[in-house]
C-alpha positions in Angstrom: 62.8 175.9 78.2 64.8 174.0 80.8 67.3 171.3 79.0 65.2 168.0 80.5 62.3 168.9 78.5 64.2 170.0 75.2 65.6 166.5 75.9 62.1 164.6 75.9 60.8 167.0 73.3 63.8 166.2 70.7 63.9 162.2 72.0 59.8 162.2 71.0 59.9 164.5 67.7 63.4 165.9 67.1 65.3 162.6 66.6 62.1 159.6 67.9 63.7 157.4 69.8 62.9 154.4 72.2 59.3 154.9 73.8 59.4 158.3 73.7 59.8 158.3 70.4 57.1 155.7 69.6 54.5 158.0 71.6 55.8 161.1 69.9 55.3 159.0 66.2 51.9 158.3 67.2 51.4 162.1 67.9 53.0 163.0 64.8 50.9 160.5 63.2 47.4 162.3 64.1 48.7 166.0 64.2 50.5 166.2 60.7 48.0 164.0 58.9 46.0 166.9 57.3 49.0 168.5 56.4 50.4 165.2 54.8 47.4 164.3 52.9 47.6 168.4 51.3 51.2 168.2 50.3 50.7 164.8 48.8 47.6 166.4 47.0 49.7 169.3 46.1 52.6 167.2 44.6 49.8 165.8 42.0 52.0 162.5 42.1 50.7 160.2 38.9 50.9 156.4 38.6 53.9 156.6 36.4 56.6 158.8 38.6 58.6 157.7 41.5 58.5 159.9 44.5 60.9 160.1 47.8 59.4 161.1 50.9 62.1 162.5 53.1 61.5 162.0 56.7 57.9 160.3 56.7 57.7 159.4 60.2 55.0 157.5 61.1 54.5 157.1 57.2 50.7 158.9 56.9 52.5 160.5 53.9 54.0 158.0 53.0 51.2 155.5 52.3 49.4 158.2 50.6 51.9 158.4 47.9 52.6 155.3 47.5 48.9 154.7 46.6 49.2 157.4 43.8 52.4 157.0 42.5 54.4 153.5 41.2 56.8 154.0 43.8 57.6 156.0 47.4 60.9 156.1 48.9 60.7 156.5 52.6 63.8 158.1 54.0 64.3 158.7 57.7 67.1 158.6 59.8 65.3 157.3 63.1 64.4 153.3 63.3 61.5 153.9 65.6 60.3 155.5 62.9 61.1 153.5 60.0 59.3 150.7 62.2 56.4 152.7 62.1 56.5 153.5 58.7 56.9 150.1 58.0 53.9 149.1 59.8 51.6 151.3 58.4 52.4 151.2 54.8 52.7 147.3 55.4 50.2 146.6 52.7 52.0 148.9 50.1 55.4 147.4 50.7 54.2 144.0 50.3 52.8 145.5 47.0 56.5 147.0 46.0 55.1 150.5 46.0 56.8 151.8 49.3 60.4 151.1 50.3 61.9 151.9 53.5 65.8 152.9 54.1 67.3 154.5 56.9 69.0 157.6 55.7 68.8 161.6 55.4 67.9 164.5 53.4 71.4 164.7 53.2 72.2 161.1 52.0 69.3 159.6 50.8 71.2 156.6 49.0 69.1 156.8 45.8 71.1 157.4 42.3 71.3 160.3 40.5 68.2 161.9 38.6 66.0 158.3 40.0 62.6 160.6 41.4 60.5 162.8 39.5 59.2 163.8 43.1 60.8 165.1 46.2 58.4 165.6 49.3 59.8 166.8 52.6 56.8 167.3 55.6 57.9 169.1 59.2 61.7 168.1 59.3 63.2 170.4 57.1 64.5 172.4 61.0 66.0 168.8 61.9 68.2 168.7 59.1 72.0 168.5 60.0 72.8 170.6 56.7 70.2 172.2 54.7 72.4 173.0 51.7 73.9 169.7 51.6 70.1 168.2 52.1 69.0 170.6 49.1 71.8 169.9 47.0 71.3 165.7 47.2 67.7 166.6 46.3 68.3 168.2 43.4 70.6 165.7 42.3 68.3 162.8 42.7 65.2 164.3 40.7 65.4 164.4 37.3 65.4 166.9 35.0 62.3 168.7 35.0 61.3 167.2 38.9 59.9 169.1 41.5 60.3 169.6 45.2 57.6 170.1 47.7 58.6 171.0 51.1 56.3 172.4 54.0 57.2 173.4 57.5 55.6 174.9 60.3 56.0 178.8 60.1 56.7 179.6 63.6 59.9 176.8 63.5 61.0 177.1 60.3 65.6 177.6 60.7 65.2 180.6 59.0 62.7 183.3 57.6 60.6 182.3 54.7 62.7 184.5 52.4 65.5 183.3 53.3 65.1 179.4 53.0 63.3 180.5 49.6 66.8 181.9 48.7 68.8 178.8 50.1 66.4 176.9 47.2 67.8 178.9 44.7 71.7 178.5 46.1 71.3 175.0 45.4 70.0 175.6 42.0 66.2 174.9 42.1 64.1 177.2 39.7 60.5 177.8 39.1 60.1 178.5 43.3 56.6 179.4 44.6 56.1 179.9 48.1 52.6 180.4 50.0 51.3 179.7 53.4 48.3 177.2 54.2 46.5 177.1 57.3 46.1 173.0 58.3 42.3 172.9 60.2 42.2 172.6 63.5 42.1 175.8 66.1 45.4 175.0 67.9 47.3 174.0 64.4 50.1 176.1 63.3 50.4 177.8 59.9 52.3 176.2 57.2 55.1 177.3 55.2 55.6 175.4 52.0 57.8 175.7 48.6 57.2 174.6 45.3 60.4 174.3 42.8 62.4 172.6 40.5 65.2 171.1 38.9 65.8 172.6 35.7 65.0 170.5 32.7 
């Protein structure tokens, strides 16, 4: 792949920035939005935990959970994004269910052991440091809280092992992992993990 289109590809869905990345959220927005709506499904949020989103995008997610649970944290480090987000979850923020911050799997900016939920949707590959991204996720879910992460297969960083393993480095338990096929011909397979932090 020649380095203009890895360019256009990472300015639109890498890191979404400027009009490219506004086009590339709209994308985003319609080609995760099964996948989305079954991790948020699979989390099983309730209306009494608090639940950070890491990376919603266009905030499809995002809205979903903060319809189930009494509060989403949107993280994201890209403002087209956030803007997005923002726009789309407009009626939940006004209702203080969703909140928006610009920030990382890696710095997230929430206190210690504040979620009881940790959802992470096709970014997990962006991530400047995925042990330092695990690591702050485990420390902001409380004891007993649970991570859900799903990825495309094909582009997960690493095998499916071996980001299982990286999970348990950073001191998750409890870890399931399974693969889900999103509908769709042309969509790719998922990876996704299930685990915890230890009560």
């Amino acid at each position: 792949m020649s380095t203009t289109i890895e360019q256009i590809l990472d300015r639109a869905f890498g890191h979404p920035r400027g009009l490219l990345g506004r086009i590339g959220g709209a994308v985003m927005a319609q080609a995760n939005g099964a996948t989305e709506s079954h991790v948020v499904d699979v989390a099983r949020l309730t209306p009494e935990e608090t639940v950070l989103m890491v990376g919603p995008g266009p905030g499809v997610g995002l809205r979903l959970a903060g319809r189930r649970a009494a509060v989403a944290h949107g993280v994201d480090p890209s403002p087209e994004m956030l803007a997005q987000a923002q726009a789309r979850c407009a009626a939940e923020i006004a209702a203080g269910r969703v909140r928006l911050t610009r920030g990382s799997a890696e710095r997230t900016g929430l206190d210690e052991a504040s979620v009881d939920v940790v959802v992470s949707v096709n970014n997990v590959q962006l991530w400047d440091d995925r042990l330092a991204g695990f690591h702050e996720l485990r420390r902001v879910l409380r004891p007993g809280g649970r991570l859900i992460l799903s990825a495309h297969d094909k582009w997960l960083p690493v095998p499916r092992h071996a980001l299982a393993a990286e999970l348990v480095d950073a001191g998750f338990t409890e870890l399931q992992t399974w693969v889900w096929q999103p509908p769709g011909v042309t969509a790719p397979l998922a990876a996704q993990f299930r685990a915890q932090r230890p009560a």
